[in-house]
Structures are given as structure tokens and as C-alpha cells.
N, C-alpha and C positions, 0 to 999 in steps of 0.2 A: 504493500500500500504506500510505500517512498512517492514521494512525489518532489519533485527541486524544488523550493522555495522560488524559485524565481517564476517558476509558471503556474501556480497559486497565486503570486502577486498580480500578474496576467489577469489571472478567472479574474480577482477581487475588483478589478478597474471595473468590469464591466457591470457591477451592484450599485445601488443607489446608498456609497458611507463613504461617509467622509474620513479629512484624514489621513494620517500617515500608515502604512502597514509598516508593520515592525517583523514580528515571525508566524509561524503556523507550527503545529503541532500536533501531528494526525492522534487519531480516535480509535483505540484499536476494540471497542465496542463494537457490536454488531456483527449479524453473517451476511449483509446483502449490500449495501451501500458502503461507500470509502465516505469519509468524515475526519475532516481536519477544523481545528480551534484555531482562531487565529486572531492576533491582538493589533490592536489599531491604536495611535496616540489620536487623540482629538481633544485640543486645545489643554494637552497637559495631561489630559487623563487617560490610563488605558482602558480598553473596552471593548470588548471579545465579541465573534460573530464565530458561526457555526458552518463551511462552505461543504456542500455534500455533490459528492459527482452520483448520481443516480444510476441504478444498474439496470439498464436496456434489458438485459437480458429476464431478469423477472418482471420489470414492469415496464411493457412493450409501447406501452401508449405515454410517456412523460405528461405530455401533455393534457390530459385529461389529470393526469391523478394530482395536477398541481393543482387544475381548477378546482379538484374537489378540496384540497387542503387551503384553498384559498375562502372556501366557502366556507368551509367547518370554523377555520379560526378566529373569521371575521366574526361567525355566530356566536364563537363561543365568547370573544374579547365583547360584546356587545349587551350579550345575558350577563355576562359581569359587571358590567359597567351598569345596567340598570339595575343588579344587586344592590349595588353598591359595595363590594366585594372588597375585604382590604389586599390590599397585594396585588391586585392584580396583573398588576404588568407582569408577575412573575405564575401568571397560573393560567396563561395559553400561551400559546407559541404565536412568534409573530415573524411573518413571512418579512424579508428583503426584498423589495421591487429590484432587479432586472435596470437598468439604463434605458431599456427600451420600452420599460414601463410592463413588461411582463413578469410575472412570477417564478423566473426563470432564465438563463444564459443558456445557447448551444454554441459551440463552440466549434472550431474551425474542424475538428474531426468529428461532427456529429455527435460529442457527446454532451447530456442537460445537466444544467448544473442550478442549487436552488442556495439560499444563505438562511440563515435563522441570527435570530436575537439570541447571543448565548445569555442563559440564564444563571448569575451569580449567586453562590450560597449554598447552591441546592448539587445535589449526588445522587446517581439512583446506585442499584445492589444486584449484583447475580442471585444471591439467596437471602430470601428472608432471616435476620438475625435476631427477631422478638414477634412474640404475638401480636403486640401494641405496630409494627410494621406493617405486618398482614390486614390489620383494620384500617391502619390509613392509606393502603394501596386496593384495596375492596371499592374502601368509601367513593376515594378519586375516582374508579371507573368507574361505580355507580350515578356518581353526577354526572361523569362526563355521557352517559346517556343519556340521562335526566334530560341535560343543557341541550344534547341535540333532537329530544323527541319530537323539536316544532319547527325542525330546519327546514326552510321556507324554500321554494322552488322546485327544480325538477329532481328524481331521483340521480342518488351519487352515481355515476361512475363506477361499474366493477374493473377496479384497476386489476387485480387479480381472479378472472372468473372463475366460480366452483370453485372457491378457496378453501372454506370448509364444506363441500361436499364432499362426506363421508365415503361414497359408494365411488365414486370418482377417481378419489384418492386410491380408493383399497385397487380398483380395475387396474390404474398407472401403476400400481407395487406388484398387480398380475402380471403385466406385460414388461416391467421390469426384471422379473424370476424368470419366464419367460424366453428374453430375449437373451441374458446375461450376457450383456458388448463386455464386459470388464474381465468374464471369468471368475465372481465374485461370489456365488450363490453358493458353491460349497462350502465357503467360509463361513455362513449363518443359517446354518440347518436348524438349531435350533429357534431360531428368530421367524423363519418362515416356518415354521410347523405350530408355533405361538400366533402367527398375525391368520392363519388360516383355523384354529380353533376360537378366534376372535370377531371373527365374519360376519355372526350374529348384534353384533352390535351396532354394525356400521347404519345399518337405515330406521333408528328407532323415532331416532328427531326426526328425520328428512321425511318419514312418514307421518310425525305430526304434525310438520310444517305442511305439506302438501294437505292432508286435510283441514288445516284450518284452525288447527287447535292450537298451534304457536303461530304467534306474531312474525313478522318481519321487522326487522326497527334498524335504524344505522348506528351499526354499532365498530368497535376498535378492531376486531379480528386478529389483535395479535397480544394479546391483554398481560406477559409475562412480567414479570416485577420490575425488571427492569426498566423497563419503562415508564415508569412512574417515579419523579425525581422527587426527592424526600426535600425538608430544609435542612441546610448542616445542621443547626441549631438547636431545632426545637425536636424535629424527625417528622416535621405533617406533610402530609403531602400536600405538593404544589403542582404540579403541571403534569399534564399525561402528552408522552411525547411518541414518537415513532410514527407516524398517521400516514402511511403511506398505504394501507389496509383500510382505511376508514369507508366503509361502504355498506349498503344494504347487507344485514345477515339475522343471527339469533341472537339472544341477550344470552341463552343457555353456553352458546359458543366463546362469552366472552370470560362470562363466571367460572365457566371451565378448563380455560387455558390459564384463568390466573390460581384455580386451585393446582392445577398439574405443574405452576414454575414458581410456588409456594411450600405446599406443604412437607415436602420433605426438604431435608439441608445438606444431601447431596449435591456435586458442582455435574454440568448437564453433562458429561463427560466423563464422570468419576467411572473408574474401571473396578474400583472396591464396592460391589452392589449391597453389600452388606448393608452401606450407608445409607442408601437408599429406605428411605422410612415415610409414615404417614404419621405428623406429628396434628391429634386432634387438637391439640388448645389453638393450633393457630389456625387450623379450618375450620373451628368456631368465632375465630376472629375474622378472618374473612366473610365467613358469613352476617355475622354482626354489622360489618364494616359497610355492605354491598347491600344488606337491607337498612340503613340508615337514610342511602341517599337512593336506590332502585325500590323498596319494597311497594312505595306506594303506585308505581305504574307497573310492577311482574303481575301477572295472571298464575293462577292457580296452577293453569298446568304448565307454566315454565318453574312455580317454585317448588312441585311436585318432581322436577327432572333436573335439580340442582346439584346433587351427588352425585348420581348418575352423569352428569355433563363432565365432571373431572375426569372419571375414568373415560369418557370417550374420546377425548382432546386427547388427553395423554397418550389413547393408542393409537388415534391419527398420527401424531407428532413422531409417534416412534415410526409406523410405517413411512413417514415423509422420509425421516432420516434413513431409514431402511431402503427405500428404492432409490434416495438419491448414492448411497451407500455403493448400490448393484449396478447405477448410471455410470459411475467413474468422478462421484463428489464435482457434481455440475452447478449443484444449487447453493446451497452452503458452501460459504467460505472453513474452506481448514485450514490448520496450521501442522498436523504430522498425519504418516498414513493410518488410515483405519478409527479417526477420530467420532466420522459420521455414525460408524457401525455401536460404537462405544456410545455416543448418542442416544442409540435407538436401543442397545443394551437396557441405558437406564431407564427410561419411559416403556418399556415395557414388562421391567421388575416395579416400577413403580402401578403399573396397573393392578399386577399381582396384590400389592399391599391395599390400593383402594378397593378395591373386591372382597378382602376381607372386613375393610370396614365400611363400607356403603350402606350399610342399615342404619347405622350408627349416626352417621354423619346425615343421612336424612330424618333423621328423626329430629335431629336437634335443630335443621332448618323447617322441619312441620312445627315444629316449641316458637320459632318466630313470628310464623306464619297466623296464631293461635289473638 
């Protein structure tokens, strides 16, 4: 992810800041976009901006999925402001206009590049390291539906279509086994004899979205801890960040990717599965958290399929890693061989663990529900 400073200073001419650039300093966060920090003197003081080269290859359409992040933010900076919301300037993202007054720079090879307000103070977390975490990263995405349930105009943009389409996903991890370009599928016999005894799970939502019995809502689609920046200070949560996913989906989908990169304190990668665990006190705090600011717009049967949503994310996720695993690690970014498969190791012990507690864990969201 190197990039010379001198062609960062390049990208930066072309955004609406002022000011001297001083340095950049890449972002070794994330598996999809490159992200560099980069500080600017203006009139004495420094003051960081966020410059992300977008990756074409998973989101095909740039252009569209800035309009939609240009929609969402302006929504969300605007429902705060008629809050009356303290902080605000630090609890949505706020887009850099482009020179050319777009949302966006493309650059002389074709590739789009967007800036953000870097937001001072605040940190997010690979794993949750207190239950009192889990309830103000719940909370935050539970607003942050709340704030977009009345976004005004036409439906978002699927920047990524059939993102969480279960049955979708499971077919492209079939035709992955399948075709094995890598020579990869002996390596994880046990993994494919796991995601093929798990089959039964895949169409349970998608069968009660299609009849009618779950909502459609725009929701984060990518809801993992991470992405939700804490304050240093205090630890609340301030801003939900990554929104390049922000599009029509399920609330279930989003409650359940953040129990799945929550509750245990395993790193997603960890090759000692042992660690791998289901810690209840803090997926009663998620739940807490997520019904403080969603309970009063969830319906019945989305709060009925709330436990259940963790284990089904988390066997999506393993299967994603799993056939991008058998692809030749096309989608994810890695850093050594065989990290993908390790990936999808631990989200699929991790399912194991929610299965034994899924009664459990529902019941104590029907006690909220009460």
C-alpha cells in the first residue's frame, strides 16, 4: 500500500483544502480500500484529512456509491443539527468536494479517489475490550438507522449487489469448490464439509424477507466494531464510519455482523481456535445497546431472529473468506499465505459456539422485547 508522498500530494491538489501539505501516512486498517492520513498546516495549525483510493474492483460503479455516501451524510449531518446534537461535527463523516465540485477525483489512470474530514480524538478497535464497548457500538448503529429510516428521495444505490444474499453467496462458495483455479480445496476439507452441513441456514431471512414478514430498511451492511470510532476519552461512541455498503438490506443483517465481530475476543485471524469464544455479558450489551436506539422501529419478527442473525452472518463471512480462500485471495486484502482460510477457520468455530448458545441469547432479547 506505499504510495511516494509526492503523488499523494498530487491526489491532495485536486480537493477543495486548503493549505500546506506537510506528510501522509497510510492506514493499514481495512481489507478493501488503500487509506492514507495526511496532515495539512493551515494558518499554523495542523489538521488531518483522510485521502482513500477506492477499489474498482469490488465497487464497480464509484460513482454511484459516492452519491449515495453523499446522501447518507448530508442526512445524517442534518438530523443532527436539528437535534441539536452536541459534537456533532465529530459524529458523521463529512465528504471533501473534489475541485470540480464532485464528490470525488479520477485520476489520470482511471482511478476515484474521495477525502474525508479526519476525525480527532476518537479510535475504533479490532475486538471489543469491555461490555460497556459493545453497548456503545450497538447503540451507534442502532441510531444510525434510526437517522436514516426517513432518507428522502430515491432508493440507495446497491453499490455491492446481493451483498448479503445468503443463497448467493453459499452458490459462488459452490462454484468456487467446484472450479478450484488455485488447487486449494484439499487444503479445507474440513471447512467444506462444515459450510455444506450449514446449507440449511442460508434462506431463512431471505424467505422472510421475500414474504413480507421482514422489512427492507437502508441499512450499514458491514456493521463490524471496527467501524464505529469510540472517543479517546470518554469511550462513547461517535461516528459510524466505512459507508461504502450503505444501501437497501435487513436491520437482522446488520445486528448480526456486529454480534459475529463482537462477541468473542478472538483477532479474525487467530489460528488458536481455542480463543474463539461466545462471551454472553457482552451480547447482552449489544443487545441493550441496539435496542436503546432501534427497538422502537424493529418489528416482532426481526426481534424474534436476532440471535439467530449472529450465527448466520458469521457463516456467511466464513464462507466469503472461504471461497475467496479457493479464488486465489482476490477479494481480501492479505498480508501472508493462507490468512483468508484462517479467517474463515475462525467464523466458522465461532458458529459452533453460537449454536450452543442461541436459546440463551434469544431469550434474553425476548426479556427486552417484554
Amino acid at each position: 500500500m506505499a504510495r511516494p508522498e509526492k503523488q499523494l500530494r498530487e491526489i491532495s491538489r485536486h480537493f477543495q483544502i486548503g493549505g500546506e501539505f506537510l506528510r501522509a501516512a497510510a492506514c493499514p486498517t481495512g481489507h478493501i480500500n488503500e487509506t492514507w492520513s495526511a496532515t495539512y498546516n493551515q494558518h499554523g495549525a495542523r489538521v488531518r484529512y483522510l485521502h482513500q483510493k477506492i477499489n474498482q474492483s469490488v465497487f464497480a460503479n464509484p460513482v454511484a456509491l459516492m452519491n449515495n455516501i453523499v446522501r447518507v451524510t448530508t442526512h445524517l449531518r442534518r438530523k443532527l443539527e436539528t437535534r441539536n446534537a452536541a459534537d456533532r461535527a465529530r459524529r458523521a463523516l463529512a465528504v471533501v468536494p473534489a475541485r470540480s465540485g464532485r464528490p470525488f477525483h479520477r485520476d489520470d489512470d482511471g482511478e476515484y479517489w474521495r477525502t474525508y474530514v479526519f476525525i480527532e480524538g476518537a479510535r475504533n478497535f479490532d475486538t471489543v475490550e469491555s461490555p460497556a464497548q459493545a453497548f456503545e457500538a450497538a447503540r451507534a448503529f442502532g441510531e444510525f438507522q434510526s437517522l436514516l429510516a426517513d432518507l428522502p428521495g430515491a432508493r440507495l444505490a446497491e453499490t455491492i449487489p446481493n451483498f448479503h444474499h445468503t443463497r448467493k453467496r453459499f452458490s459462488a462458495w459452490q462454484r468456487a469448490v467446484h472450479n478450484d483455479p488455485c488447487n486449494r480445496a484439499q487444503t479445507a476439507r474440513p471447512e467444506i464439509e462444515f459450510a455444506l452441513k450449514h446449507e440449511p441456514l442460508v434462506d431463512m431471512i431471505l424467505n422472510a424477507m421475500a414474504k413480507g414478514k421482514i422489512p427492507r430498511r437502508v441499512t450499514h451492511n458491514d456493521t463490524k466494531f471496527s467501524n464505529v470510532l469510540l472517543d479517546a476519552k470518554t469511550g462513547e461512541a461517535l461516528c459510524v464510519v466505512d459507508l461504502d455498503t450503505v444501501m437497501p438490506g435487513c436491520a437482522l443483517y446488520d445486528f448480526g455482523d456486529l454480534v459475529r465481530s463482537t462477541v468473542s475476543p478472538a483477532r479474525e485471524d487467530e489460528r488458536d481456535l481455542s480463543k474463539v469464544k461466545v462471551r454472553l455479558p457482552v451480547f447482552r450489551q449489544l443487545a441493550q445497546g441496539y435496542f436503546s436506539t432501534a427497538g422502537d422501529f424493529l418489528t416482532r419478527a426481526e426481534k424474534s431472529r436476532l440471535a439467530f442473525a449472529g450465527k448466520l452472518i458469521t457463516f456467511e463471512t466464513g464462507l466469503r473468506f472461504l471461497t475467496d480462500y479457493l479464488n486465489g485471495d482476490t477479494y481480501f486484502r492479505t498480508r501472508r499465505p493462507g490468512q483468508n482460510l484462517d479467517r474463515c477457520r475462525v467464523q466458522f468455530k465461532l458458529v459452533e459456539r453460537l449454536e450452543r448458545q442461541e436459546e440463551a441469547m434469544q431469550k434474553f432479547v425476548d426479556g427486552l422485547s417484554r
